[in-house]
C-alpha positions as CSV (number, residue, x, y, z in Angstrom):
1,X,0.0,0.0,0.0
2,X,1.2,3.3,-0.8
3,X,1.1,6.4,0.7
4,X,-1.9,7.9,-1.8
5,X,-3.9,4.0,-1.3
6,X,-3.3,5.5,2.6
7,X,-4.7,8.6,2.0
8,X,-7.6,7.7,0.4
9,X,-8.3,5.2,2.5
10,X,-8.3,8.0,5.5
11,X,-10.8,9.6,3.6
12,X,-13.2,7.3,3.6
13,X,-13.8,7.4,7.4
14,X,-15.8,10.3,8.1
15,X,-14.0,11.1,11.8
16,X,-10.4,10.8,10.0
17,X,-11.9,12.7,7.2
18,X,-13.5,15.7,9.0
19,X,-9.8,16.0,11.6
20,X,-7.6,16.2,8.5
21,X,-9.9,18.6,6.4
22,X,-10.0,20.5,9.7
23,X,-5.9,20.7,10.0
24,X,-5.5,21.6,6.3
25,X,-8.1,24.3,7.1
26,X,-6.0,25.9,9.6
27,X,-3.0,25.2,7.5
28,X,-4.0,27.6,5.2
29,X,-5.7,29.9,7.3
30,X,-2.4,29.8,8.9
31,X,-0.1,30.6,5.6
32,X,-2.6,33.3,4.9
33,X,-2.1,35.4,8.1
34,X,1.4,34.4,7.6
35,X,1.9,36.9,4.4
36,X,-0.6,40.1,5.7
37,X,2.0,42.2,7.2
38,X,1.3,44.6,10.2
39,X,0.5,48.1,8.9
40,X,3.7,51.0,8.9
41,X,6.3,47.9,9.2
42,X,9.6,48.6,7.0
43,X,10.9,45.9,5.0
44,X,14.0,47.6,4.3
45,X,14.5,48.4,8.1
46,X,13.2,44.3,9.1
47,X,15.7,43.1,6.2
48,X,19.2,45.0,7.6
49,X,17.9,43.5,11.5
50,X,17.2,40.0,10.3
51,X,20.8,40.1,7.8
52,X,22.7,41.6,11.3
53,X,20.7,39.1,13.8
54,X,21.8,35.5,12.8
55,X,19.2,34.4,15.8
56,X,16.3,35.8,14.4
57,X,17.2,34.0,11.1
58,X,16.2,30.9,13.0
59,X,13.3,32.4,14.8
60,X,12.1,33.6,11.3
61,X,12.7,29.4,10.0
62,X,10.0,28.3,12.8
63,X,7.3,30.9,11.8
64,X,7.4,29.8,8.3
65,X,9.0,33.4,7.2
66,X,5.6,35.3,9.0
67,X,8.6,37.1,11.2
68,X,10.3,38.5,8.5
69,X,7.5,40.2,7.1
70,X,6.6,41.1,10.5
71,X,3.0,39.5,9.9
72,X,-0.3,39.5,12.0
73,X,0.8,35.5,12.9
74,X,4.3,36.7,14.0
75,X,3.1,39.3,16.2
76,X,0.3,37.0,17.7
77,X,1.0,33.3,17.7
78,X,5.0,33.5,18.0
79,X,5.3,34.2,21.4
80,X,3.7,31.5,22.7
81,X,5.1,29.0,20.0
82,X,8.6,30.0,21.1
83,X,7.7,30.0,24.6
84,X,6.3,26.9,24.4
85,X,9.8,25.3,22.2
86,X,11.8,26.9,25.4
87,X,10.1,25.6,28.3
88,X,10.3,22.2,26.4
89,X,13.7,22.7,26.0
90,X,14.5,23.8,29.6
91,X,12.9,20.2,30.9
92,X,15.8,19.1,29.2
93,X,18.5,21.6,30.5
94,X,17.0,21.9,34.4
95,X,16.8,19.3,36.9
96,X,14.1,21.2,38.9
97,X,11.8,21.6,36.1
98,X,12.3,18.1,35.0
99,X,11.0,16.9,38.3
100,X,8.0,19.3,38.1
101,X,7.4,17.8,34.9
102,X,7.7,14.4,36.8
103,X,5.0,15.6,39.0
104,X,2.1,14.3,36.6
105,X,-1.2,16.7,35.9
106,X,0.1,19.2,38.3
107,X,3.5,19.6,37.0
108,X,2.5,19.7,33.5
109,X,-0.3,23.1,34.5
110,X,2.8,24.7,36.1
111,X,4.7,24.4,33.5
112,X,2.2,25.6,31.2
113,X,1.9,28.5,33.4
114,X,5.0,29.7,33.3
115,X,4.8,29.7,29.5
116,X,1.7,31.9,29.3
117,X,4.2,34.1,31.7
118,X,7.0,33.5,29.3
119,X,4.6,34.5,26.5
120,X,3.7,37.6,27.9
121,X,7.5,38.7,28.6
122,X,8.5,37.9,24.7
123,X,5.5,39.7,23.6
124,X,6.6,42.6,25.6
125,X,9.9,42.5,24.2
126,X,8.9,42.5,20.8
127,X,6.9,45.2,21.2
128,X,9.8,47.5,20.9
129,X,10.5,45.8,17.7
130,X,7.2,47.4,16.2
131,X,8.2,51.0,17.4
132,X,11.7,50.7,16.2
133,X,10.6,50.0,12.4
134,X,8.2,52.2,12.6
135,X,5.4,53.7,15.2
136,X,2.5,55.1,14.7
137,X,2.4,59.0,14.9
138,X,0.0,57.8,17.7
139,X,2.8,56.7,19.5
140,X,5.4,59.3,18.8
141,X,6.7,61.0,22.0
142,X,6.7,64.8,21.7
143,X,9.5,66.8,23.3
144,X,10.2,69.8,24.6
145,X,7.8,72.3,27.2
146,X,3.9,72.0,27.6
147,X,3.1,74.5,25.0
148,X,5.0,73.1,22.4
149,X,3.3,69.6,22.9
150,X,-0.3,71.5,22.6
151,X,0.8,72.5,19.6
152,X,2.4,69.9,18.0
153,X,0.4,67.5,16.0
């Protein structure tokens, strides 16, 4: 049997059917979101970061290329993505977390805790990323006395 016998085969159960029309579903929904960038983001100003930070090059690999083009996916699911991929990977490097990962049910909501926690701290940190590219006038701090702020736009 080969691998498109195996497919179709799949198909022909209506459970298996509807859980792999699902995940191709929010494949593409995925890959769309993916390629809408964020409003005001530079591509020119992203590009000369990415070339200058080999790290985010790898970030970039795991979002499917949504970080480089600083896209609604990057800025919303890949906190919590790499969160996730680093409290996985400090099981591996920390004795203390592997036994709270030991711990069963419990161990496994801690840990999941603390990367919601983690999530929120790289979100936070990539927030400056969005108002070093470019903010919004918005967001632009005005300088200067009182009066000059009144009347600046």
């Amino acid at each position: 049997m080969n691998l498109f016998e195996a497919l179709v085969n799949a198909l022909r159960l209506p459970e298996l059917r509807n859980k792999i029309l699902f995940t191709g579903g929010i494949l593409i929904i995925f890959r769309l979101f993916a390629n809408i960038a964020l409003p005001q983001a530079q591509p020119a100003a992203l590009a000369a970061l990415f070339n200058a930070q080999p790290l985010l090059g790898l970030l970039d690999l795991f979002s499917g290329g949504g970080l480089s083009r600083f896209s609604v996916v990057a800025m919303g699911m890949n906190p919590y993505i790499n969160a996730t991929i680093i409290m996985q990977l400090m099981t591996v490097i920390s004795e203390r977390i592997k036994e709270i990962q030991k711990e069963g049910e419990m161990g496994r909501r801690r840990i999941q805790r603390w990367s919601r926690y983690l999530t929120v701290a790289l979100r936070r940190t990539g927030s400056p990323c969005c108002s070093r590219t470019r903010p919004p006038p918005s967001c632009r701090r005005s300088t200067g006395s009182r009066a000059s702020r009144s009347s600046s736009p």
